[in-house]
C-alpha positions in Angstrom: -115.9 -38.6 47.5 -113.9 -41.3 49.0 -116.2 -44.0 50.8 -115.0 -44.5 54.0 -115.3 -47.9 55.6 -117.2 -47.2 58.7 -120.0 -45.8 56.8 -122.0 -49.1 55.9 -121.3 -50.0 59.7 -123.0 -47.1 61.2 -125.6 -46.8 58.6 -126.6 -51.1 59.5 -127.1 -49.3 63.4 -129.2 -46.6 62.6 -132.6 -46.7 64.2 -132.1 -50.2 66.5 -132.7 -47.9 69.8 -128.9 -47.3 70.7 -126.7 -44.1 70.6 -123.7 -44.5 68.0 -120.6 -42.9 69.8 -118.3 -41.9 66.6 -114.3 -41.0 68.4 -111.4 -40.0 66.6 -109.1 -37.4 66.4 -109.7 -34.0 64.6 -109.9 -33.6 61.5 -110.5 -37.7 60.5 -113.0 -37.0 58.7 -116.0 -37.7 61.5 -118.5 -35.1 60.4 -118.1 -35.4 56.3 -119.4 -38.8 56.9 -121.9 -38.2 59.1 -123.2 -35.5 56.8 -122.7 -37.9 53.9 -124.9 -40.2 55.6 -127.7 -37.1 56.3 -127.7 -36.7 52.2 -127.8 -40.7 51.6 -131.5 -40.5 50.1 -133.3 -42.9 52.6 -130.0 -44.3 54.7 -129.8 -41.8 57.4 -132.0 -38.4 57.1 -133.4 -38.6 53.9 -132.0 -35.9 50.9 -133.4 -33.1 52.5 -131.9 -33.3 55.7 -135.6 -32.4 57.1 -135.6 -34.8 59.8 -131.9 -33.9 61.0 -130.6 -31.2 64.1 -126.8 -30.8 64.2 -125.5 -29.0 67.0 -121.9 -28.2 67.7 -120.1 -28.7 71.1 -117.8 -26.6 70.6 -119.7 -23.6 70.2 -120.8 -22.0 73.3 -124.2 -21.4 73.2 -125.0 -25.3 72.5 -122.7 -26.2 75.9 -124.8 -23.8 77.7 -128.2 -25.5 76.3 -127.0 -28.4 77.7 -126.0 -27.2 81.7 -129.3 -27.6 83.1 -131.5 -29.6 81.1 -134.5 -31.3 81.2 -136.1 -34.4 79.1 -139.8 -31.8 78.7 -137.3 -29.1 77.1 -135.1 -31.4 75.2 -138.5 -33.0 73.5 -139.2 -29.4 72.4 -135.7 -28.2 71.2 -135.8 -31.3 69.0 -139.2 -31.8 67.9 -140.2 -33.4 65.2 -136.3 -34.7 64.4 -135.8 -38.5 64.2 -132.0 -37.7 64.2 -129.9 -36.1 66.1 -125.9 -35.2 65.8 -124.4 -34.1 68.8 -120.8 -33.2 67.5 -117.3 -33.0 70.4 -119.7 -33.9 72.3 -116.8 -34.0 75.1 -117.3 -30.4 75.5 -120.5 -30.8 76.9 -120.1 -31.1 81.0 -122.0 -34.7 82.3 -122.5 -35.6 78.6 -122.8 -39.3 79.5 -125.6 -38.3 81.9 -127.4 -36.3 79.4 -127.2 -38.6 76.6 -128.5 -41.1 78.6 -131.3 -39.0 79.2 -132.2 -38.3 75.3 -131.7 -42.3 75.1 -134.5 -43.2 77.4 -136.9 -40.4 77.1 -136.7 -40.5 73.3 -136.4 -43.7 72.3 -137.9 -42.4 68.9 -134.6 -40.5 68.2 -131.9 -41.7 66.9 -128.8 -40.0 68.6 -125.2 -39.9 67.5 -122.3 -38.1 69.6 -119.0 -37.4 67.6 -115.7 -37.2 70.2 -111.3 -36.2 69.6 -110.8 -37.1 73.3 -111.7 -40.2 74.4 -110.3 -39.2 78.1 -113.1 -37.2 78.2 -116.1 -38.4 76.2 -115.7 -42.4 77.1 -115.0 -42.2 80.5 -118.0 -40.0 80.8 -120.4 -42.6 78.6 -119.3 -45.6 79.4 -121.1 -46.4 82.8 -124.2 -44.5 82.2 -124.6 -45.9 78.2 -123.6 -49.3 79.4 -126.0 -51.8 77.1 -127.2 -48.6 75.1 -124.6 -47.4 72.6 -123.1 -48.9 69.9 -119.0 -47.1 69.7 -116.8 -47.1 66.7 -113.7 -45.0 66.6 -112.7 -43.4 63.3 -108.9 -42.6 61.9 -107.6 -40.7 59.0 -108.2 -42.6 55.6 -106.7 -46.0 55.2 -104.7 -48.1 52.7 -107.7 -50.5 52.4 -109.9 -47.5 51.2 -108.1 -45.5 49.2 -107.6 -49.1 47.2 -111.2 -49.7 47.2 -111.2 -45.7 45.6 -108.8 -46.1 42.9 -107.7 -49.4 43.1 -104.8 -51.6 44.5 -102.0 -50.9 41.9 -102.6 -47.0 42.2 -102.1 -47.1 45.9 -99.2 -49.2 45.8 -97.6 -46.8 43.9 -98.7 -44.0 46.0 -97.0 -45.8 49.1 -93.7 -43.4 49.2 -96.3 -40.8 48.9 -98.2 -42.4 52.0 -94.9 -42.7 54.3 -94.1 -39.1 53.9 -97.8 -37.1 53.9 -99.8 -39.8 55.7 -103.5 -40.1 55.1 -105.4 -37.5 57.1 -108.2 -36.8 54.1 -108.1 -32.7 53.7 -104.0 -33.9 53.1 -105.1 -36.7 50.5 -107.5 -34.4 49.1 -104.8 -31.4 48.2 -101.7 -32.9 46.1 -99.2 -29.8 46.1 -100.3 -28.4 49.8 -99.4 -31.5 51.6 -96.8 -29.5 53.9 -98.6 -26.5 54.8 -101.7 -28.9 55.8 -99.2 -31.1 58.2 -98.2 -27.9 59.8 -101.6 -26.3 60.4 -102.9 -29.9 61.6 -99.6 -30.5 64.0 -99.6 -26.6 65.1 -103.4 -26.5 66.1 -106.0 -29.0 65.7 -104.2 -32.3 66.5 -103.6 -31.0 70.3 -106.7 -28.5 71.0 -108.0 -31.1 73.4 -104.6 -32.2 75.1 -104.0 -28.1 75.2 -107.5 -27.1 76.6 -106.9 -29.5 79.6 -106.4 -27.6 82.9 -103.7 -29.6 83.6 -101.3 -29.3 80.6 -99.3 -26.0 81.6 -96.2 -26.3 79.6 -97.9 -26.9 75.8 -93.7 -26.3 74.6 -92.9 -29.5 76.7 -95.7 -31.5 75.1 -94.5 -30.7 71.7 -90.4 -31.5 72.5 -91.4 -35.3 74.0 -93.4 -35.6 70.5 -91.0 -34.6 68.9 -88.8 -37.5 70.8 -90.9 -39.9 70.0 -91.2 -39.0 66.5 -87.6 -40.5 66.3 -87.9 -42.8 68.5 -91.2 -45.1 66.2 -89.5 -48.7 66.2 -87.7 -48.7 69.1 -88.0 -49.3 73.1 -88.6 -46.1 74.8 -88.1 -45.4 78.2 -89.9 -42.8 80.1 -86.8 -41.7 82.6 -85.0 -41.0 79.3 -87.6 -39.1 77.7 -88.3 -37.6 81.1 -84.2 -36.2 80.5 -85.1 -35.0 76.9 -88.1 -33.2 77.7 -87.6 -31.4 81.4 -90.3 -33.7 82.8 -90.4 -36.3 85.2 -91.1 -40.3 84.7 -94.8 -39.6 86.3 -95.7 -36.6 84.0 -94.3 -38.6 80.8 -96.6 -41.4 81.5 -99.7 -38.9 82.0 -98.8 -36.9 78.8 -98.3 -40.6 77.0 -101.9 -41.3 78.1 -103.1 -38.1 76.9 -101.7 -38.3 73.3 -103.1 -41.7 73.1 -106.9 -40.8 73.7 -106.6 -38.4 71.9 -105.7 -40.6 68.9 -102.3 -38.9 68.1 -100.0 -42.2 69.0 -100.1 -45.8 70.3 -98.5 -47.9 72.4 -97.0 -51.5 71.5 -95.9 -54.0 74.5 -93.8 -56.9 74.4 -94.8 -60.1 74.0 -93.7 -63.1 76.7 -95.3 -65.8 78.3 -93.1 -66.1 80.9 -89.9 -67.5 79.1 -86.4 -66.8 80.3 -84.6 -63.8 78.4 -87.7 -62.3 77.4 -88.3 -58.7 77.4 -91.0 -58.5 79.5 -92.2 -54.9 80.1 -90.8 -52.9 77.3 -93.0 -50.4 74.9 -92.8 -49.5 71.8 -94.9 -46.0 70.7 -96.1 -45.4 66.9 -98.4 -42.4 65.4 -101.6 -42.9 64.1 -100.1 -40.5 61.0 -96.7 -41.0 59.2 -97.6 -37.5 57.8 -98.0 -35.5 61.4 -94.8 -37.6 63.3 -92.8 -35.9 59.9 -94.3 -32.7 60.3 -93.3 -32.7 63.6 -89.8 -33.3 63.2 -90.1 -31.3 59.7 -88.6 -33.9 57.6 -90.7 -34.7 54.4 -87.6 -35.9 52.2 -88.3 -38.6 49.7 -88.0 -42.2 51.1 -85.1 -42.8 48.5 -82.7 -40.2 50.7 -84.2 -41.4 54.1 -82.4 -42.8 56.9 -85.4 -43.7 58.8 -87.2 -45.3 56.0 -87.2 -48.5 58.0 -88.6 -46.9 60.8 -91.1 -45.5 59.0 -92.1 -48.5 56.9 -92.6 -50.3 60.2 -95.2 -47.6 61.7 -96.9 -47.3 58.5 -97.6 -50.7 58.4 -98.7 -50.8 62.5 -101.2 -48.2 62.1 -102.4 -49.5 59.2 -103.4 -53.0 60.4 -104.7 -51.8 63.6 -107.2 -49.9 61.6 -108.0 -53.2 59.4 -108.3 -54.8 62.5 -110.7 -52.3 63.7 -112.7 -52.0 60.6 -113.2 -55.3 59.7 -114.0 -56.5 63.5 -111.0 -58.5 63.9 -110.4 -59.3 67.5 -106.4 -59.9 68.5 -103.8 -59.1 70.5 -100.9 -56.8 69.5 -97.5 -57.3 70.4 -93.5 -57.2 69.4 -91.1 -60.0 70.6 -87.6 -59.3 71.5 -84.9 -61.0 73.9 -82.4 -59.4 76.0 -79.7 -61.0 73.8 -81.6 -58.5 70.8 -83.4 -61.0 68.6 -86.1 -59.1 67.7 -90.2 -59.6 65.7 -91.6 -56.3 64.4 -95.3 -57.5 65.3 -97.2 -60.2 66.6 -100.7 -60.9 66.5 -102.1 -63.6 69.0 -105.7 -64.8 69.2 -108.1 -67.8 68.3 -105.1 -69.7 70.0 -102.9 -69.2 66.9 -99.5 -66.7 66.6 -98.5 -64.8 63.6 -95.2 -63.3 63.5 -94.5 -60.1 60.7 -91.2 -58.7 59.8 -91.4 -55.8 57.8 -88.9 -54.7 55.1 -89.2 -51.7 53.1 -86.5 -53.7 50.9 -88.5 -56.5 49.4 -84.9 -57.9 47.8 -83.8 -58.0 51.5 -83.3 -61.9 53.2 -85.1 -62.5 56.7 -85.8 -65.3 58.7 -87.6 -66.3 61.9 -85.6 -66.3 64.5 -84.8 -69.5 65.6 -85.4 -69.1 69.6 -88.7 -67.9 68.6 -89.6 -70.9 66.4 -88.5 -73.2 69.2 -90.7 -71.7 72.0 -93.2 -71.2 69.9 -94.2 -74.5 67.7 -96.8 -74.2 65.2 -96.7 -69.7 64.8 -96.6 -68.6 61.7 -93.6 -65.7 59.8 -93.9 -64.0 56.9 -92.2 -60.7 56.1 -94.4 -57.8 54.8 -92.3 -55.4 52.2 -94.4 -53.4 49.1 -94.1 -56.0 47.2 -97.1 -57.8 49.3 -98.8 -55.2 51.4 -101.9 -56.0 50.1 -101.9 -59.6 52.2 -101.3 -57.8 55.3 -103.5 -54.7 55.0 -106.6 -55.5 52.9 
């Protein structure tokens, strides 16, 4: 089994009196290691699994349990159990409410609620858990740990591999079925939540602005122009944007600026959390080598990968890309600890590339370097 970073984090929170909130989207890999943990002799559960209840909130008879209850019948429905999964917990109605509840009536259990929405489960947990959880989120496997599973050289050959099929784990874990996964993933699971909201009544117009912003990763988008692809107006766009994005499917990019004439000030990039699902959505799994849009999706690769090495390894920045009106352009910027580091990425490690020079003169004392295969490993482990 591949060890997945997260694992040592949560297992250093178990028992200190908090609930662990665990969000990401479906099909990460969120209740593998949680039940990895339940058969970690002595970490989590003990081998037996003896001292664990799992209950599912997407089955109906657990979101019933749940609509009227009371600390007295909680203490009974769990007895004896020192832990306790509650999994999509977003299903539940008022979950923040009642996980606050099992927090301060049961401060001998130790609870742990699994989310694919945070528009639903964090809004709800936030105020009443505030000062009593402990929240992680969780993506699909990462470069960093599928080198620390078969090593650095193995997974730098595997990169082309990567940029086409991405790293969601049942996808990693099935060489030969790689495309039928993607579909089943992009067709279903990815947007159950997204789809299940009230509010989403044209699923086919969801799917067409994805499908826009597929080929769009690297650029500027503009919501009045996607609004003119999709049938949809500026408003809508932005809400379905939002959507996508807690529901860990994409990401947004700003631009960077301190306030400095011919600076783009306002503009957006938008990336997927998955090379493989933004190809299956535009059904394009050629080989890098007869790519157009390698460069493109080189550059997304490497953006989701660093925001989850960022996330993993605790790593507090800002995120940004840098680019004047006159179209001098950074791929990424990170800014924090009063320091700026500039990337340009390259899938063509043979390729020249300097700073540009306007940024070097605003900004004294940033560092550039340019990221191609040749020295991922600096910029993603």
């Amino acid at each position: 089994m591949i060890q997945r970073i997260l694992e040592q984090t949560i297992t250093e929170r178990l028992g200190k009196g908090k609930t662990i909130i665990l969000m990401g989207a479906r099909q990460v890999g969120k209740t593998t290691l949680l039940k990895g943990l339940c058969k970690s002799a002595g970490s989590f559960a003990g081998s037996s699994g003896e001292d664990l209840l799992w209950l599912n909130g997407d089955e109906q008879d657990v979101q019933a349990l749940f609509e009227n209850i009371s600390s007295s019948r909680l203490k009974h429905i769990f007895g004896k159990k020192r832990y306790v999964v509650l999994d999509e917990a977003q299903r539940i109605k008022d979950i923040g409410i009642k996980l606050k509840l099992i927090t301060d009536e049961m401060p001998d259990v130790q609870l742990i609620a699994t989310g694919s929405s945070s528009f639903d489960l964090a809004n709800q947990v936030n105020e009443p858990l505030t000062g009593r959880k402990w929240e992680y989120r969780m993506y699909p496997l990462s470069f960093a740990e599928m080198v620390m599973h078969h090593g650095l050289l193995e997974e730098k050959r595997l990169i082309p591999h990567r940029l086409v099929y991405g790293y969601y784990p049942e996808v990693v874990n099935n060489p030969g079925d790689e495309k039928e996964l993607l579909k089943q993933l992009s067709d279903s699971y990815l947007f159950k939540d997204i789809l299940m909201w009230e509010q989403i009544k044209k699923p086919e117009k969801l799917i067409k602005l994805l499908q826009a912003l597929a080929m769009q990763i690297g650029s500027q988008v503009s919501y009045s122009e996607l609004g003119q692809l999709c049938g949809l107006d500026s408003k809508t766009i932005a809400r379905y944007i939002v959507l996508l994005e807690q529901c860990f499917v994409i990401f947004r990019l700003g631009s960077f600026s301190r306030n400095l004439r011919n600076e783009l000030k306002f503009s957006k990039k938008i990336y997927f959390y998955d090379t493989g699902i933004r190809n299956a959505l535009i059904a394009n799994f050629s080989l890098p080598e007869l790519r157009k849009d390698i460069g493109q999706l080189w550059e997304n690769f490497l953006v989701s990968e660093r925001k989850k090495k960022l996330e993993y390894d605790h790593i507090w920045k800002n995120t940004w890309f840098w680019r004047t009106v006159s179209q001098q352009e950074i791929d990424y910027l990170e800014d924090g600890d009063e320091t700026l580091n500039a990337f340009e990425f390259k899938w063509n490690a043979t390729a020249k590339h300097k700073a540009p020079k306007t940024f070097l003169e605003r900004y004294p004392g940033s560092s550039f370097k340019v990221i191609s295969p040749e020295n991922v490993e600096e910029f993603l482990c």
